[in-house]
N, C-alpha and C positions, 0 to 999 in steps of 0.2 A: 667229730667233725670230719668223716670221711667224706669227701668230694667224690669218689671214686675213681681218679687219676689214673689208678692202676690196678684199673677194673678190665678182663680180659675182652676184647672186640670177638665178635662171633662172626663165623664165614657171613650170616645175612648181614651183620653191622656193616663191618667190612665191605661186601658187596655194593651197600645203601650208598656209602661213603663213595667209591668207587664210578656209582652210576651218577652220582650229584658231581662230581669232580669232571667228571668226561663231557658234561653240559658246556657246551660251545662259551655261553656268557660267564661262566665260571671261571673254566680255562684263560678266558681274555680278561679277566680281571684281576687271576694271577700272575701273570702275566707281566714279570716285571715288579709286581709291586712288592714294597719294602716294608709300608705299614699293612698287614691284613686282616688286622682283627675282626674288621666289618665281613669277609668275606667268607670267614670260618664262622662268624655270627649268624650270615644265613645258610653256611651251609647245615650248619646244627639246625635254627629253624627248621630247613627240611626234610633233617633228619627227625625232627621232633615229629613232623605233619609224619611219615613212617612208622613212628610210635617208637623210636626210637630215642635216648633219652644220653645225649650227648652233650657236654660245652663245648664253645669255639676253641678252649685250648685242646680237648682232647684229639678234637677234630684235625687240630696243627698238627698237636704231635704226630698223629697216626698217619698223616698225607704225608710230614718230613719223613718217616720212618719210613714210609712204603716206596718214597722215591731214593733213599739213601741205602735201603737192600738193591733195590733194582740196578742201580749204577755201582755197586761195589758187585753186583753179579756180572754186569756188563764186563768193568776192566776183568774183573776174575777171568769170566771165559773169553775175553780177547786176546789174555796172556795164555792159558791153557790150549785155545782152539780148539779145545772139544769142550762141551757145558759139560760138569760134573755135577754140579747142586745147578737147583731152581726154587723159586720162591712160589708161595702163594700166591694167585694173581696178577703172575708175571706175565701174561701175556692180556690180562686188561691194562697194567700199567705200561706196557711197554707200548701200546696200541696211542695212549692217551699223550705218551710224553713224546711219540713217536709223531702226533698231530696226523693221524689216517683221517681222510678226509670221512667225511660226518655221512652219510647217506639215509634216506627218509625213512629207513628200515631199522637199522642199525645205526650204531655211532664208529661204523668204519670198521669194526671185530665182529665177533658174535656177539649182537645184544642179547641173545638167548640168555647167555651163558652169567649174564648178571639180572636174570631172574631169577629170585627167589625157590628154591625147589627144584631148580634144575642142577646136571651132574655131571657140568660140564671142565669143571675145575680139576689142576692136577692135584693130586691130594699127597704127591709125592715131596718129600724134604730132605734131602738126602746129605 
């Protein structure tokens, strides 16, 4: 009965998850809320329309986990003043939880860069 729980996200998962979380109506539905099962519901849904083959808990999990490296790197290098480690993705999530305003091209970063097949990511973890 493996669920896959703890089944590894791949940079495109990751990315997928990434581009559905940055959607304007997403953001404002997280936004505060306390119950969110519905919201990680659809965002599996469209992770699924991707072909991608996620539940709403994984989906939790991996959005808690991405914003809870990003703010334990934030204090890090606030206390450091120089960044020594960086994360995966740190600069779509910092973009998203940063609220950069949304532009008709982009969602306020390089939307390139959360296109599939591009090589735009730091691939550094140090």
């Amino acid at each position: 009965n493996d669920t896959g729980a703890g089944k590894h996200w791949s940079d495109n998962e990751v990315r997928a998850l990434i581009n559905i979380w940055s959607d304007e109506k997403i953001q404002q539905m997280l936004e505060g809320a306390t119950r969110n099962k519905e919201i990680f519901e659809e965002i599996a849904r469209r992770l699924m329309k991707r072909g991608i083959d996620r539940d709403w808990k994984q989906c939790r999990t991996k959005y808690k986990n991405l914003k809870y490296e990003y703010r334990a790197l934030q204090k890090e290098n606030e206390h450091l003043g120089n960044p020594r480690r960086k994360m995966r993705f740190y600069d779509e999530v910092d973009c998203i939880l940063r609220r950069q305003p949304l532009g008709p091209s982009s969602w306020g970063c390089e939307s390139s860069s959360l296109l599939p097949g591009t090589k735009n990511f730091s691939d550094e973890i140090k």
